[in-house]
N, CA and C atoms of all chains as a GROMACS GRO file, in nm:
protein
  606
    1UNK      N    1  -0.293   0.608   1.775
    1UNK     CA    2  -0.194   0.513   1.724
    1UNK      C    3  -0.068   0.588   1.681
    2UNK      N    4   0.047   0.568   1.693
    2UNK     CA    5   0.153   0.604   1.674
    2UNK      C    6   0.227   0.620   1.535
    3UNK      N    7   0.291   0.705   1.496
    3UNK     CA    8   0.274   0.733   1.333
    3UNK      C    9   0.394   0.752   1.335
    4UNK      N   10   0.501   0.729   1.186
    4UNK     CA   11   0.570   0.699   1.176
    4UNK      C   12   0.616   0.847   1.068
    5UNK      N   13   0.721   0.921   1.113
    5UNK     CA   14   0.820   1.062   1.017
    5UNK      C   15   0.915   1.018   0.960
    6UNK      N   16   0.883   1.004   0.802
    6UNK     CA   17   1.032   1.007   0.738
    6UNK      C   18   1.036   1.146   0.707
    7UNK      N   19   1.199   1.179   0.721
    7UNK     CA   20   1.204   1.290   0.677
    7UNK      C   21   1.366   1.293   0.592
    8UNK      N   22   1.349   1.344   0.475
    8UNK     CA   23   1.582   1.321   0.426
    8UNK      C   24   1.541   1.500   0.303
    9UNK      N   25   1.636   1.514   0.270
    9UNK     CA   26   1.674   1.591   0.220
    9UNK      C   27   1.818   1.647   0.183
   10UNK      N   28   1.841   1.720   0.083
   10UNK     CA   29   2.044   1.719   0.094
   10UNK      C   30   2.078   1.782   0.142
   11UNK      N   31   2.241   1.765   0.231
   11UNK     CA   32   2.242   1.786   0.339
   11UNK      C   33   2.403   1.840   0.278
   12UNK      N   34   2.499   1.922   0.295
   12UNK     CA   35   2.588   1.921   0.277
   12UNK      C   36   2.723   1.881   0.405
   13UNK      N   37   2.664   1.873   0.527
   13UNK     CA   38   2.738   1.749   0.623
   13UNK      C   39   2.725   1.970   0.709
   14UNK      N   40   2.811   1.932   0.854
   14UNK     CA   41   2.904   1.805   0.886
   14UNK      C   42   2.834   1.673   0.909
   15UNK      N   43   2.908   1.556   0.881
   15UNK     CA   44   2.880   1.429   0.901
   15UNK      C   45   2.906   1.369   0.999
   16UNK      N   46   2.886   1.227   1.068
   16UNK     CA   47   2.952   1.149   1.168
   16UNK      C   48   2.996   1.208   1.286
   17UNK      N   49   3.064   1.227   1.338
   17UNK     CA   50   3.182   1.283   1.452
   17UNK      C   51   3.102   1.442   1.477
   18UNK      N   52   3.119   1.525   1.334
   18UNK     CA   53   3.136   1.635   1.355
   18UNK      C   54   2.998   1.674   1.381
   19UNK      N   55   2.908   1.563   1.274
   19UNK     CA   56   2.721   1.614   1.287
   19UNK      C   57   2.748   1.607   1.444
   20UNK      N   58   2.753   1.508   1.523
   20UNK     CA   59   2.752   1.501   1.662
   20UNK      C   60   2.737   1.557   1.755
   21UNK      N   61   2.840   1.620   1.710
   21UNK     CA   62   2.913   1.744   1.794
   21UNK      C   63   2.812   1.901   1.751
   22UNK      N   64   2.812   1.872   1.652
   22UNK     CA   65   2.727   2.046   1.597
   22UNK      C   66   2.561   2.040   1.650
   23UNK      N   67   2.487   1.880   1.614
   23UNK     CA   68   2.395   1.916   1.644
   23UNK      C   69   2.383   1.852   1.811
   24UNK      N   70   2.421   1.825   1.897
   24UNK     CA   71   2.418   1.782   2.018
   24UNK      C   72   2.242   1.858   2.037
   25UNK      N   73   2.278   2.000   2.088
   25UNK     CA   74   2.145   2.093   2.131
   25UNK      C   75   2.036   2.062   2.069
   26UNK      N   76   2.026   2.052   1.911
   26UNK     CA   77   1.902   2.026   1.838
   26UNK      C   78   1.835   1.901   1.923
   27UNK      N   79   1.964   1.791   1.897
   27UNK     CA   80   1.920   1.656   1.943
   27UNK      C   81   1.803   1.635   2.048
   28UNK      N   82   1.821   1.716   2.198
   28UNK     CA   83   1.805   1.737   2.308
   28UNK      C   84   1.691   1.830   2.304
   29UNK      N   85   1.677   1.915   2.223
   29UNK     CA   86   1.563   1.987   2.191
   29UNK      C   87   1.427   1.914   2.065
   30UNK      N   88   1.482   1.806   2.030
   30UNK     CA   89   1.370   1.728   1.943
   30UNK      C   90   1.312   1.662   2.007
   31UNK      N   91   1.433   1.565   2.149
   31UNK     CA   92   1.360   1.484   2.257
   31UNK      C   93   1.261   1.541   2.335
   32UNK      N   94   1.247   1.671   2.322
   32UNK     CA   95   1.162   1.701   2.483
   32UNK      C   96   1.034   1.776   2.362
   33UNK      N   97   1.021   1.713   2.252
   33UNK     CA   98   0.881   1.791   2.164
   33UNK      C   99   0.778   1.673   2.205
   34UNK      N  100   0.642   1.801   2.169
   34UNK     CA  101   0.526   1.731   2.255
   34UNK      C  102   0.508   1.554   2.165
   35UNK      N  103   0.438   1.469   2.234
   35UNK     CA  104   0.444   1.388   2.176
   35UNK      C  105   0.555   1.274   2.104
   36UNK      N  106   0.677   1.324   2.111
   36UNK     CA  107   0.796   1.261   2.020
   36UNK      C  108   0.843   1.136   2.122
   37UNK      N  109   0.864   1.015   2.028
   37UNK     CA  110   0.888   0.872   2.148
   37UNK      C  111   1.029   0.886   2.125
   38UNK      N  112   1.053   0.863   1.945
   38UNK     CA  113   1.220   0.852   1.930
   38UNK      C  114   1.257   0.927   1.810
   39UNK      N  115   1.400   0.912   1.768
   39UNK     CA  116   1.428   0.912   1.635
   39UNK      C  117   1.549   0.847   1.595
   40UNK      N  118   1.577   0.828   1.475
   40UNK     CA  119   1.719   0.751   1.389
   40UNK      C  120   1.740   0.865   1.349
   41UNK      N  121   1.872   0.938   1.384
   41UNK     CA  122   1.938   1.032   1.297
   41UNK      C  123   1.980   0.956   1.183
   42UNK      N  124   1.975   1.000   1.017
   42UNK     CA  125   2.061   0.911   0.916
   42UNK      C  126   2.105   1.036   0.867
   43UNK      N  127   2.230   0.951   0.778
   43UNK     CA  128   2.314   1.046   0.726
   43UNK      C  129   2.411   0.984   0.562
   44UNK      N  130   2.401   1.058   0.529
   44UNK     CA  131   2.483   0.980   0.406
   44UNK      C  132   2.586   1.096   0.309
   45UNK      N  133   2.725   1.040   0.369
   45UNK     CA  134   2.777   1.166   0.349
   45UNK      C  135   2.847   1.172   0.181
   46UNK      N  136   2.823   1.023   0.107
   46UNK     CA  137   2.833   1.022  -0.016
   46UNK      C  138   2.764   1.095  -0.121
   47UNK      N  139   2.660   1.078  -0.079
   47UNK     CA  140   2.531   1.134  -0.147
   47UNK      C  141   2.497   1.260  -0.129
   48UNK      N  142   2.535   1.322  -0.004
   48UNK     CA  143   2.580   1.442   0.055
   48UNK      C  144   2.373   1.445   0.114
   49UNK      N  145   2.316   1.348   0.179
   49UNK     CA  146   2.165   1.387   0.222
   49UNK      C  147   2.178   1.341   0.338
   50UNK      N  148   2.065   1.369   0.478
   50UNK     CA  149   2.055   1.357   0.588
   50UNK      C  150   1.896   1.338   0.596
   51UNK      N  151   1.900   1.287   0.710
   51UNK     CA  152   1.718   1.291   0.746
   51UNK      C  153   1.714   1.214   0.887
   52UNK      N  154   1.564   1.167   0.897
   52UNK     CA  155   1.544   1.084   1.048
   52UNK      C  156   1.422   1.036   1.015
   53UNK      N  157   1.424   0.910   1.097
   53UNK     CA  158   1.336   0.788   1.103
   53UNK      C  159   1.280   0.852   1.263
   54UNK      N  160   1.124   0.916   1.256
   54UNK     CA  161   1.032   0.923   1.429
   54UNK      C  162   0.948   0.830   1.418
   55UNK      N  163   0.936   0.822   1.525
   55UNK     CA  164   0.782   0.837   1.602
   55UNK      C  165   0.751   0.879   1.678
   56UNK      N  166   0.614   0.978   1.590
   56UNK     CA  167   0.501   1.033   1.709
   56UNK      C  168   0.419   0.933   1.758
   57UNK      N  169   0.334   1.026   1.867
   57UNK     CA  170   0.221   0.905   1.967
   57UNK      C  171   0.115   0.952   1.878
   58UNK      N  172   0.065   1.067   1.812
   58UNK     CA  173  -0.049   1.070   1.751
   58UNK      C  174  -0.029   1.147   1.601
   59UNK      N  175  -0.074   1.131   1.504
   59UNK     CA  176  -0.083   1.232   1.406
   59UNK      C  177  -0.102   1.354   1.423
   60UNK      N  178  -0.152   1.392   1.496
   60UNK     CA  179  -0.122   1.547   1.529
   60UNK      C  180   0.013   1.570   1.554
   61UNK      N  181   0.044   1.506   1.684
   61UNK     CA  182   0.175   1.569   1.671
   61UNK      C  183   0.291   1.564   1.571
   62UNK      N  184   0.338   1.414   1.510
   62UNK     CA  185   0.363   1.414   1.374
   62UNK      C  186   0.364   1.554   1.291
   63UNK      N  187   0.269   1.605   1.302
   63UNK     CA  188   0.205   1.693   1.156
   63UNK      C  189   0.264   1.833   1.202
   64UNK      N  190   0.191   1.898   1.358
   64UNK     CA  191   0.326   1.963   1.398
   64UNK      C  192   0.440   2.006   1.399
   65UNK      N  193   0.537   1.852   1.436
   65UNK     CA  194   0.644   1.872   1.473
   65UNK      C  195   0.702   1.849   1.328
   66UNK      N  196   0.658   1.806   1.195
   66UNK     CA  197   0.697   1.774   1.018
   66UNK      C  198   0.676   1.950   0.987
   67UNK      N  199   0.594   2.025   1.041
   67UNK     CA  200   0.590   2.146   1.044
   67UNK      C  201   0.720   2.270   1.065
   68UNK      N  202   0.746   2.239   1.188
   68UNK     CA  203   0.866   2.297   1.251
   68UNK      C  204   0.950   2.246   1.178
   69UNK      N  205   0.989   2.145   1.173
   69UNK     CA  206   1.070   2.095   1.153
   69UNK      C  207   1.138   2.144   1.007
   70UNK      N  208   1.048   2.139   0.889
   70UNK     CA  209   1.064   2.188   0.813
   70UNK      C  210   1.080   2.343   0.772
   71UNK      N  211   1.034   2.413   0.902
   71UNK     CA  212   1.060   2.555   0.865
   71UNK      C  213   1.194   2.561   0.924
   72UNK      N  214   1.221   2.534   0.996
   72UNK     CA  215   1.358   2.507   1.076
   72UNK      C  216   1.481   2.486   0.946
   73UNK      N  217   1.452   2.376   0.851
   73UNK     CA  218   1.540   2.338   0.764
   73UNK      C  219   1.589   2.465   0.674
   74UNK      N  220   1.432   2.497   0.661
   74UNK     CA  221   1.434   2.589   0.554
   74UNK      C  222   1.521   2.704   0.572
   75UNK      N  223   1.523   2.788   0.751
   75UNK     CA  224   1.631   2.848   0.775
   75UNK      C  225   1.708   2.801   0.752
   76UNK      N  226   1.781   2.714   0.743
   76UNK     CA  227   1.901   2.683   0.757
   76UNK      C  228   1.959   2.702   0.619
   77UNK      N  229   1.874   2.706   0.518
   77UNK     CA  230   1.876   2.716   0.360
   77UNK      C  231   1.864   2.578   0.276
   78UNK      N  232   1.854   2.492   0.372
   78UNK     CA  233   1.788   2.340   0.315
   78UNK      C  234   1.677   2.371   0.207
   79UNK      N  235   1.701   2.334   0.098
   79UNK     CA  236   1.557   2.306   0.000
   79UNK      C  237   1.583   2.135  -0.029
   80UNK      N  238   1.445   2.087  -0.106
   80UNK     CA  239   1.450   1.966  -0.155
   80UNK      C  240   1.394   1.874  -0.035
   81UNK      N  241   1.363   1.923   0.072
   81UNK     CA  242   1.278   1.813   0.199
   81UNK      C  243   1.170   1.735   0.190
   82UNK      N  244   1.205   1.609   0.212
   82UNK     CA  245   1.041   1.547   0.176
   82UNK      C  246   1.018   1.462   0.331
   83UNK      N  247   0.928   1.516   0.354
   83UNK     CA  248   0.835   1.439   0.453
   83UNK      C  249   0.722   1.391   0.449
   84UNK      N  250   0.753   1.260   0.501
   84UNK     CA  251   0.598   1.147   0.459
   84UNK      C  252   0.570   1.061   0.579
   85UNK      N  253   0.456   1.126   0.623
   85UNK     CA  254   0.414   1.027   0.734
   85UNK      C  255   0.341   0.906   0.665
   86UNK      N  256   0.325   0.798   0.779
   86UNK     CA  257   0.256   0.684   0.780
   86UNK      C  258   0.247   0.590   0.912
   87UNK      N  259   0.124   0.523   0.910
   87UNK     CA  260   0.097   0.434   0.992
   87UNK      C  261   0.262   0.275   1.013
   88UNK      N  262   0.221   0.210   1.104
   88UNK     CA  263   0.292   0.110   1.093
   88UNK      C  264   0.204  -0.022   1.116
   89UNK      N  265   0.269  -0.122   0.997
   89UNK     CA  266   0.175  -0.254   1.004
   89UNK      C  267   0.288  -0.340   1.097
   90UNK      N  268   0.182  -0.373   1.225
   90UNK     CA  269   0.243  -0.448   1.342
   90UNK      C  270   0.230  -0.584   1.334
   91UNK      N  271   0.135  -0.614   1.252
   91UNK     CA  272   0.163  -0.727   1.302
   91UNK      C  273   0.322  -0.805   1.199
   92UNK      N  274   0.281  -0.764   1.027
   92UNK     CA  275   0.405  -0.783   0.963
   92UNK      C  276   0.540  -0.755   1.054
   93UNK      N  277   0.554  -0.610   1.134
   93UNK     CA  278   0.676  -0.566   1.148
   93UNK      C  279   0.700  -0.675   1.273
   94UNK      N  280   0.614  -0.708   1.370
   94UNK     CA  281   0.660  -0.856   1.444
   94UNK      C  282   0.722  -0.968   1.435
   95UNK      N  283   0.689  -0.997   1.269
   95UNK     CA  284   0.750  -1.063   1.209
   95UNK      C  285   0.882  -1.041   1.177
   96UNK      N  286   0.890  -0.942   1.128
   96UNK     CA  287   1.048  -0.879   1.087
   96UNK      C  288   1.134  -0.848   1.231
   97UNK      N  289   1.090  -0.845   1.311
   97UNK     CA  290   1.138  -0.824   1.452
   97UNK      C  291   1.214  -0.670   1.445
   98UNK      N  292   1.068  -0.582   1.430
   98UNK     CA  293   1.104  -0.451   1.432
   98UNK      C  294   1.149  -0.358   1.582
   99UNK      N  295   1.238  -0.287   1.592
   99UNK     CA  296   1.220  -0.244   1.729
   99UNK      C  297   1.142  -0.107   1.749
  100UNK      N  298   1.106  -0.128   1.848
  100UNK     CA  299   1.024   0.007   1.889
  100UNK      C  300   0.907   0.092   1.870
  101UNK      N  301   0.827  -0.027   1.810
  101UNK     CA  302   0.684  -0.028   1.755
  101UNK      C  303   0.575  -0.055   1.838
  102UNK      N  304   2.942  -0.144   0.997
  102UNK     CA  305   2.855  -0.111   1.081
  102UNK      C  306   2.714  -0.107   0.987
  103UNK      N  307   2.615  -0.138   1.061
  103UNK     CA  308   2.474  -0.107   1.009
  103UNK      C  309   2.435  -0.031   0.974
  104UNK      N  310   2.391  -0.030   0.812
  104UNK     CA  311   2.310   0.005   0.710
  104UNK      C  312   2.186   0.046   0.725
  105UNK      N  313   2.095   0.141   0.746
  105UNK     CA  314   1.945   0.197   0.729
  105UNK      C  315   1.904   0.216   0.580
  106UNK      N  316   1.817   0.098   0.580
  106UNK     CA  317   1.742   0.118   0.454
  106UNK      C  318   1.643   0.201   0.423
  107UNK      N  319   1.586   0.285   0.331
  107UNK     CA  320   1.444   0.333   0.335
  107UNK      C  321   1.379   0.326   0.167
  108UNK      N  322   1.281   0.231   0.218
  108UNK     CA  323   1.230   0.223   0.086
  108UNK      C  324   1.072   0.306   0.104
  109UNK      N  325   1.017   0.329   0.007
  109UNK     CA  326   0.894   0.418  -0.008
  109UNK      C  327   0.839   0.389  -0.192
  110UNK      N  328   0.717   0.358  -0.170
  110UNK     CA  329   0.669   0.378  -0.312
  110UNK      C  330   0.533   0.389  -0.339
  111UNK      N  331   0.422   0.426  -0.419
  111UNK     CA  332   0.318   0.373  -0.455
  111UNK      C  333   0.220   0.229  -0.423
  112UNK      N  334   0.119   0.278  -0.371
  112UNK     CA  335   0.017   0.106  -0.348
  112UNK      C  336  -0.062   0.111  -0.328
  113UNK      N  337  -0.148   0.021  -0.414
  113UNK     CA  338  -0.268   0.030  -0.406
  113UNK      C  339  -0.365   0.004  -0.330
  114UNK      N  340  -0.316  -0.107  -0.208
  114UNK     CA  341  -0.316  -0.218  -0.133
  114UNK      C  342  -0.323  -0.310  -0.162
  115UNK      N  343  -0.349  -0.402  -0.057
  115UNK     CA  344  -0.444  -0.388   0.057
  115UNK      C  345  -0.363  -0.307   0.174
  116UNK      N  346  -0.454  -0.233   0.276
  116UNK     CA  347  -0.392  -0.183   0.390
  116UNK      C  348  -0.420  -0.249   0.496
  117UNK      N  349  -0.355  -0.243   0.600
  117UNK     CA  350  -0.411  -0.286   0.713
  117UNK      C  351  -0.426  -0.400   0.749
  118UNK      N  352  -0.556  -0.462   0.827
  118UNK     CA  353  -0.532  -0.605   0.847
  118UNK      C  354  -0.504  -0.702   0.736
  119UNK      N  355  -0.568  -0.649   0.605
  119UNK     CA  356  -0.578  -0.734   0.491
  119UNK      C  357  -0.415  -0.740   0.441
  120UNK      N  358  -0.363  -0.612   0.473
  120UNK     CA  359  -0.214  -0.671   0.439
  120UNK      C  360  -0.170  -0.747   0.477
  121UNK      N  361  -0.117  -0.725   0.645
  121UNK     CA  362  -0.077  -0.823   0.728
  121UNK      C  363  -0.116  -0.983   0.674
  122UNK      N  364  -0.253  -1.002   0.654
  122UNK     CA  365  -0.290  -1.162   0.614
  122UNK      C  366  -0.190  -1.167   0.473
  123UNK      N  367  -0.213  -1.076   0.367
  123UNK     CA  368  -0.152  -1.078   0.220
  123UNK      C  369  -0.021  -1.102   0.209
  124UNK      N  370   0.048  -1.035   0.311
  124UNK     CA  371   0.206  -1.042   0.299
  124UNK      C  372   0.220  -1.110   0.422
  125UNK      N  373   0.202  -1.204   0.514
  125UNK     CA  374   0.251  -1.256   0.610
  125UNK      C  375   0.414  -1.345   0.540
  126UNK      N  376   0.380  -1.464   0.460
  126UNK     CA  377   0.454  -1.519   0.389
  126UNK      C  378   0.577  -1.429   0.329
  127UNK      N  379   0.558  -1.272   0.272
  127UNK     CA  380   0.707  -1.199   0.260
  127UNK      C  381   0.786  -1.176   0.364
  128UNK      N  382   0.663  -1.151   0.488
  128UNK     CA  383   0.745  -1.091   0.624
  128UNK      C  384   0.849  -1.161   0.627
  129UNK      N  385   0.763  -1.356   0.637
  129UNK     CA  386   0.893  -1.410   0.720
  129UNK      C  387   0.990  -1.479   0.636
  130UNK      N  388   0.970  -1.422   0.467
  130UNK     CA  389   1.104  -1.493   0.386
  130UNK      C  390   1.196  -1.327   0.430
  131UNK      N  391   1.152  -1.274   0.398
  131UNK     CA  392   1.266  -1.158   0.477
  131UNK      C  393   1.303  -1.122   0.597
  132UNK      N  394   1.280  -1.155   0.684
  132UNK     CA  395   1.296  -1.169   0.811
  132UNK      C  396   1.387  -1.320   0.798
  133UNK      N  397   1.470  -1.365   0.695
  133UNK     CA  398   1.564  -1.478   0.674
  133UNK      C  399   1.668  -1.399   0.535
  134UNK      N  400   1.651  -1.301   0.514
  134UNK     CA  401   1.755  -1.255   0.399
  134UNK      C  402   1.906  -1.195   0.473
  135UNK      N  403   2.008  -1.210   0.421
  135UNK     CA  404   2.123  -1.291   0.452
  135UNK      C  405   2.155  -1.117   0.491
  136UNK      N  406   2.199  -1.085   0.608
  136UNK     CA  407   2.249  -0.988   0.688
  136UNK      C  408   2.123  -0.891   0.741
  137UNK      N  409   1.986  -0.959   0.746
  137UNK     CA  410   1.905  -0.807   0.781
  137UNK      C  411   1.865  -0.835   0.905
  138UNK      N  412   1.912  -0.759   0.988
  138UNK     CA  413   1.851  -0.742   1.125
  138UNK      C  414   1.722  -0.702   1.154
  139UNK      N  415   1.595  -0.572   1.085
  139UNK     CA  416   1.496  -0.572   1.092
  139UNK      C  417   1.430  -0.491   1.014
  140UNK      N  418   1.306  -0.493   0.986
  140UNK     CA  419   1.192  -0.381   0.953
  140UNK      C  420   1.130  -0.363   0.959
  141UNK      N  421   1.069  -0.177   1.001
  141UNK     CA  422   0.937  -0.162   1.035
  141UNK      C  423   0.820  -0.110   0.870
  142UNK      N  424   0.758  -0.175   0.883
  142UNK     CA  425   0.643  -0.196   0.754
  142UNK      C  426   0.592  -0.055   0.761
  143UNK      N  427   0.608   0.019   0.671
  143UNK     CA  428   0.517   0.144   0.625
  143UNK      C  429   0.381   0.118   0.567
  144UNK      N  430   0.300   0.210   0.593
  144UNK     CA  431   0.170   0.196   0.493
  144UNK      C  432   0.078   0.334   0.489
  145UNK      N  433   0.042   0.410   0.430
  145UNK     CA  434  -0.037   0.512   0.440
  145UNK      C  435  -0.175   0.512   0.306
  146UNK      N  436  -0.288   0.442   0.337
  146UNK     CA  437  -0.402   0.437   0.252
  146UNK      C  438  -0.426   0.572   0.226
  147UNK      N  439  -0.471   0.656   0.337
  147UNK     CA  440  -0.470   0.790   0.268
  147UNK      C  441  -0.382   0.845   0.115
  148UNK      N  442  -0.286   0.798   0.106
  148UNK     CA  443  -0.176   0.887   0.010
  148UNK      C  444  -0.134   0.747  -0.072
  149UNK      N  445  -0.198   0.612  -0.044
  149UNK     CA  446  -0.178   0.501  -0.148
  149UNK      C  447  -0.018   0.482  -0.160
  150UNK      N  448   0.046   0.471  -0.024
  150UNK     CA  449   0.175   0.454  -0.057
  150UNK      C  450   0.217   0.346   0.080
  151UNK      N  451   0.340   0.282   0.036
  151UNK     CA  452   0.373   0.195   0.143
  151UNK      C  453   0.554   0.167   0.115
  152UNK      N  454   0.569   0.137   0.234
  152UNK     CA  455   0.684   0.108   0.220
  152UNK      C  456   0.785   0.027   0.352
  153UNK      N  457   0.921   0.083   0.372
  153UNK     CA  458   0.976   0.022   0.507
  153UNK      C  459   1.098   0.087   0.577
  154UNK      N  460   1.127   0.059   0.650
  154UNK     CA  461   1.253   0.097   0.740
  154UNK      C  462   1.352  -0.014   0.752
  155UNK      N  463   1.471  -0.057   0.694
  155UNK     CA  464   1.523  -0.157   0.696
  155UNK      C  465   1.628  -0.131   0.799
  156UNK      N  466   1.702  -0.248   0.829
  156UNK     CA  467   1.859  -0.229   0.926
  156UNK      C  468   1.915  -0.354   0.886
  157UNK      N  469   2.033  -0.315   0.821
  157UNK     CA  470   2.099  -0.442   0.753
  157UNK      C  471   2.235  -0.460   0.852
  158UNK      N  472   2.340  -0.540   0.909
  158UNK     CA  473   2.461  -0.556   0.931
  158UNK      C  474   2.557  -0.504   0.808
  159UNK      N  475   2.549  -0.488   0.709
  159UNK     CA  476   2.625  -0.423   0.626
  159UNK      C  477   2.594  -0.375   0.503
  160UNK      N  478   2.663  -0.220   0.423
  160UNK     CA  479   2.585  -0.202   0.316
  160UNK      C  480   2.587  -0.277   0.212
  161UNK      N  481   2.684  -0.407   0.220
  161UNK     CA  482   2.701  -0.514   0.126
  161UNK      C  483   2.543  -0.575   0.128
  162UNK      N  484   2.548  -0.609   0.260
  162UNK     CA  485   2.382  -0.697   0.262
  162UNK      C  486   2.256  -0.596   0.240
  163UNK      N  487   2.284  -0.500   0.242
  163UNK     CA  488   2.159  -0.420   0.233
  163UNK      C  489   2.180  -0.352   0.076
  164UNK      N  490   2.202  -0.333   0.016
  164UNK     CA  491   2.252  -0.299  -0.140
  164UNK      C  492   2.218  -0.435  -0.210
  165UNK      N  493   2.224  -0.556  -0.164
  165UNK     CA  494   2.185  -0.720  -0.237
  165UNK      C  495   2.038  -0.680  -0.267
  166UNK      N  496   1.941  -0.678  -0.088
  166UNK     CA  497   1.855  -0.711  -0.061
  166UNK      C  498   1.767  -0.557  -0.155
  167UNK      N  499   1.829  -0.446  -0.164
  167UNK     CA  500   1.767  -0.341  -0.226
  167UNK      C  501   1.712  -0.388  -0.406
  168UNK      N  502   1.828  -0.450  -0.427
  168UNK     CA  503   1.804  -0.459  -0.539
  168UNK      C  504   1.701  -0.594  -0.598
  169UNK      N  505   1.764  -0.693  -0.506
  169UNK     CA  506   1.653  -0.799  -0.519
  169UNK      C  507   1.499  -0.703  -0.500
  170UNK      N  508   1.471  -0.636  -0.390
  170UNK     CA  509   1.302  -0.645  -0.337
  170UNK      C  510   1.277  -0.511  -0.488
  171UNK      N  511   1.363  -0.425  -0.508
  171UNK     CA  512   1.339  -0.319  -0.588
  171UNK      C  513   1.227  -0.450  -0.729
  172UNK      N  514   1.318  -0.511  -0.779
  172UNK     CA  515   1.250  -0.626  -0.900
  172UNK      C  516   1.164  -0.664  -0.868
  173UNK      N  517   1.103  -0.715  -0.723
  173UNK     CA  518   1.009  -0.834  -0.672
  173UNK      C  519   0.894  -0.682  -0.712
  174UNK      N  520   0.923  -0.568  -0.612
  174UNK     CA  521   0.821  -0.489  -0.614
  174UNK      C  522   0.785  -0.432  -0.769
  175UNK      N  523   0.889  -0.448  -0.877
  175UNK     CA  524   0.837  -0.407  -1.046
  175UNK      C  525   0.785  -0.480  -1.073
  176UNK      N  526   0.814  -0.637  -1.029
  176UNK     CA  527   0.712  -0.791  -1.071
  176UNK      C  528   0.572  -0.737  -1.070
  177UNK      N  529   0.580  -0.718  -0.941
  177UNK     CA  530   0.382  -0.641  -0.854
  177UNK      C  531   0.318  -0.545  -0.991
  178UNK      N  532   0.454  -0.454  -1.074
  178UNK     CA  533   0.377  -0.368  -1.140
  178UNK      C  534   0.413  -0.258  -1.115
  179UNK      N  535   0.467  -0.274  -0.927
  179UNK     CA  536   0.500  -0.123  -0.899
  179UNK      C  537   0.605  -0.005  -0.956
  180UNK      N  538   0.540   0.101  -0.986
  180UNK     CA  539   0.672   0.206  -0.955
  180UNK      C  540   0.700   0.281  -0.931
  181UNK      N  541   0.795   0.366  -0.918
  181UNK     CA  542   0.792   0.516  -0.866
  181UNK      C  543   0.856   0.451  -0.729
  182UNK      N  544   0.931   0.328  -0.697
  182UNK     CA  545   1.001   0.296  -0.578
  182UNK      C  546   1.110   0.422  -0.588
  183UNK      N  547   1.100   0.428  -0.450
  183UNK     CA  548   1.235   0.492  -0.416
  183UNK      C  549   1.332   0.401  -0.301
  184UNK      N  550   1.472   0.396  -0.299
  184UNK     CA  551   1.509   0.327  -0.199
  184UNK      C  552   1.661   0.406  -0.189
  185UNK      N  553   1.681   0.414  -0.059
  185UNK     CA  554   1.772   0.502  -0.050
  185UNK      C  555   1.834   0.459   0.094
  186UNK      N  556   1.948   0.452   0.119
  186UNK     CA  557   2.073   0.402   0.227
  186UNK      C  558   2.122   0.498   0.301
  187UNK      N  559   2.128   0.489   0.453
  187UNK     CA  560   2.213   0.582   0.527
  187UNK      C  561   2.273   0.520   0.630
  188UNK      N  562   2.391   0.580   0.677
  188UNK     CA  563   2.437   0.554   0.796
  188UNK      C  564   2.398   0.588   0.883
  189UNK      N  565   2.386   0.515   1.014
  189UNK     CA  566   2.316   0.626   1.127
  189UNK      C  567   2.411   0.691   1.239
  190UNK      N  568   2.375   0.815   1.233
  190UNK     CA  569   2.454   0.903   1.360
  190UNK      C  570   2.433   0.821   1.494
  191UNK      N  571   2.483   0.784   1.587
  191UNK     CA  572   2.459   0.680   1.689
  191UNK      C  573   2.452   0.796   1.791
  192UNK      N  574   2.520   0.835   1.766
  192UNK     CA  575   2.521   0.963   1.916
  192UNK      C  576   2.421   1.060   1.937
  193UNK      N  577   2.374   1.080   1.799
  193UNK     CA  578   2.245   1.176   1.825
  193UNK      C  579   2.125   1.070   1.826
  194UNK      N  580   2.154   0.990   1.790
  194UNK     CA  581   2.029   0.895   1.771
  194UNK      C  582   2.014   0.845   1.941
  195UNK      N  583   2.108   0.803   2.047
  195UNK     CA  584   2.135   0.792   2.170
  195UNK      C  585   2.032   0.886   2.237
  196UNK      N  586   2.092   0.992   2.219
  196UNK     CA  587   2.042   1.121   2.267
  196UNK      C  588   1.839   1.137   2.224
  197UNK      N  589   1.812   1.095   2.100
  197UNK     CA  590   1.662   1.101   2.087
  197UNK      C  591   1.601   0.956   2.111
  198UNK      N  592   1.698   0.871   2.179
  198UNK     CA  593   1.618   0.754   2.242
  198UNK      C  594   1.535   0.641   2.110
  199UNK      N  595   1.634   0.630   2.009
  199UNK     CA  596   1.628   0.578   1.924
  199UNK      C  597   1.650   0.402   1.977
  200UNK      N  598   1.557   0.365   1.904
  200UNK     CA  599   1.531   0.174   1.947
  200UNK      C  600   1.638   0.114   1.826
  201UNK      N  601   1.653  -0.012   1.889
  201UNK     CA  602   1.739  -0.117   1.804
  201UNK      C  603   1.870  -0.058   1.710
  202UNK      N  604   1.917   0.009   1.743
  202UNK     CA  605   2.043   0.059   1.680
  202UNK      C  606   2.149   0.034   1.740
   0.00000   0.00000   0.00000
């Protein structure tokens, strides 16, 4: 069953336009990880935090790629990351007319 | 432009099918709150926590609806909500094949 990555943490930008542009490669390199269907880049450049809305196809990979992912940040000198997987309730989110579930 | 909601908190349940039956009736009064396009339902029994993925048409409508569900969910008892707003990068989100955005 398909499992759901939050992931945010503070982010000091670039934001919008420029995130775009800087992370293009990452982008393109998250799409082709084992298991990965999608993601929501978010960003909030008030608050100065970033993160992403996935989904994996299985908890393993999830757990994995919340792995990398986070050591990855950590180079970068990111502290403060929280990642929390979870299931998704389908039939509620049908209701809500969720996409991509 | 559209608002990404993320709420996350503590729960005790019910999980699973028993939710779905428990909250059918919230799905579909929110799935009618005034600018929200959709959400996918969080839930993780393991770690007793649940929550959602919102997408509002604006952070006007999604800042209403935060604060209304934030009360409904202290009514329950709950706390330790977290709820937190982002914009979404569209271009990287393109690029990881991100749904309904």
């Amino acid at each position: 069953m398909a499992v759901l990555l939050q992931f945010d943490f503070p982010f000091p930008g670039p934001f919008g336009e420029e995130m775009t542009q800087a992370l293009d490669g990452l982008a393109h390199s998250i799409a082709a990880e084992p298991g990965f269907l999608w993601k929501i880049w978010t960003e909030n450049a008030a608050e100065q935090m970033a993160g992403g809305i996935y989904l994996f196809d299985t908890a393993e990979s999830a757990a994995a790629y919340a792995q990398k992912h986070s050591e990855r940040l950590a180079g970068f000198g990111i502290t403060g990351i929280r990642a929390k997987t979870f299931a998704i309730n389908e039939g509620l989110s049908k209701i809500t007319r969720a996409p991509g579930c």
